[in-house]
N, C-alpha and C positions, 0 to 999 in steps of 0.2 A: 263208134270209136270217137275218144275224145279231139280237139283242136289239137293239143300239144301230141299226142300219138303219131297223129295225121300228119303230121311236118317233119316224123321223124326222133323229134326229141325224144329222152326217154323224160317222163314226168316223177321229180323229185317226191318220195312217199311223205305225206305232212306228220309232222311231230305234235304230240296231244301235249295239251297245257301243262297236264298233271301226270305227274308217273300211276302206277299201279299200286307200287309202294305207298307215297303219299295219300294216294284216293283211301284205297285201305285202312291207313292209318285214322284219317279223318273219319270215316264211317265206324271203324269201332269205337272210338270217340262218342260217334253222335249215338249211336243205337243204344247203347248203356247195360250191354252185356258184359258178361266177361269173356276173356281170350279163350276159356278153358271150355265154353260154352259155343261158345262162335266154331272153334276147331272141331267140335264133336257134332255138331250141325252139318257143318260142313264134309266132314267123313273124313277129317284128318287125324290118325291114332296118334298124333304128338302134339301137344295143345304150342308147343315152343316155336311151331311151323310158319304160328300166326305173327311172333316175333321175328323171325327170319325173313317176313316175307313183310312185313311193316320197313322194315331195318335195307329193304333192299338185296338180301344178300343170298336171297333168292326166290326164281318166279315165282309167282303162283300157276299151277300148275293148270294147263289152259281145260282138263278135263273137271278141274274144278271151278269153274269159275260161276256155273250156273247154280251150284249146293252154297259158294262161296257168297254169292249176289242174295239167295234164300235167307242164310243164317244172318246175315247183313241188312236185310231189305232193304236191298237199293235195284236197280234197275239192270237185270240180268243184258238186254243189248247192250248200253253202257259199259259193264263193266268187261262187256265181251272185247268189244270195239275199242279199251283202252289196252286191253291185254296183247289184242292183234298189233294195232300200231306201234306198241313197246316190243312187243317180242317179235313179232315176224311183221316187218311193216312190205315188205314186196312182195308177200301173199296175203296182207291187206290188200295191198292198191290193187291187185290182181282180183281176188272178188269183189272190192266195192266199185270199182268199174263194171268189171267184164260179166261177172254172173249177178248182183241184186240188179243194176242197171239204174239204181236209185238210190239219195241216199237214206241211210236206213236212220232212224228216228226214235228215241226214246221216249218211253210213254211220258218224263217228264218233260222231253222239247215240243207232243203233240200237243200234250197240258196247254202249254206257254202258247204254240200256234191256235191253238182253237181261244185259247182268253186274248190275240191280239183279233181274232177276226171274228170277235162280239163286240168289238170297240165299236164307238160311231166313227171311225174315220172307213171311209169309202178306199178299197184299195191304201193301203200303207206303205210306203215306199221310203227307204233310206234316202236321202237327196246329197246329202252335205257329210262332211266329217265330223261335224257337232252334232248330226242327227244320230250316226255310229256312235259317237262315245256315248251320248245319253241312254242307247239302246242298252248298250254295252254296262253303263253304270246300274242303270234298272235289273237286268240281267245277273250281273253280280250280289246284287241283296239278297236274292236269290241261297245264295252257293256259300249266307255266312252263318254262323253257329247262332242258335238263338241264346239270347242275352238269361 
């Protein structure tokens, strides 16, 4: 059980940077398909759904999200693990505690772990708040649209 558990508190579920919506929108964006394509991939009979659910105005629907992540090719935990904490965030925190026991890892954050621990630095350690932002700015090049 975790520290804040243990004392009693209840521990606030954390909020993901980016919506569902947003993420979505962005990845149809980057993949260079069309909506009408993406939906029928996905096993959605209304191609308009991919608009509703870009637009926010409605979930995606959590049994789709592994057809959704396929027709997308982005990273089905990811986009699991944005759906949970958006839609049900205290039955997140309740499995990503209590039943993985770990946290769970997308093939693109193992990517990133295994190319920092080919580096020559011996053990890498954040020290400083300059050392975090610079993480943090490396990290976001990452996450932007190729030019």
């Amino acid at each position: 059980m975790n520290a804040v558990a243990d004392k009693g508190f209840a521990k606030k579920p954390s909020k993901p940077n980016i919506t569902v919506a947003e993420y979505i929108t962005q990845q149809v964006n980057l993949c260079g398909k069309q909506q009408l394509d993406i939906a029928r991939e996905a096993g959605f009979n209304k191609p308009n759904i991919i608009t509703m659910i870009k637009q926010g105005k409605t979930k995606l629907p959590m049994a789709k999200v592994g057809p959704m992540a396929k027709a997308l090719e982005v990273d089905p935990t990811y986009l699991f693990q944005l759906a949970m904490q958006e839609y049900e965030p205290d039955t997140w925190e309740a499995l990503k505690d209590y039943i993985f026991k770990a946290p769970l890892l997308t093939q693109n954050e193992i990517e990133i772990i295994e190319t920092v621990r080919q580096s020559n630095v011996p053990d890498p350690q954040i020290r400083t708040a300059a050392d975090r932002r610079a993480l943090i700015d490396v990290v976001s090049h990452f996450g932007r649209q190729p030019d």
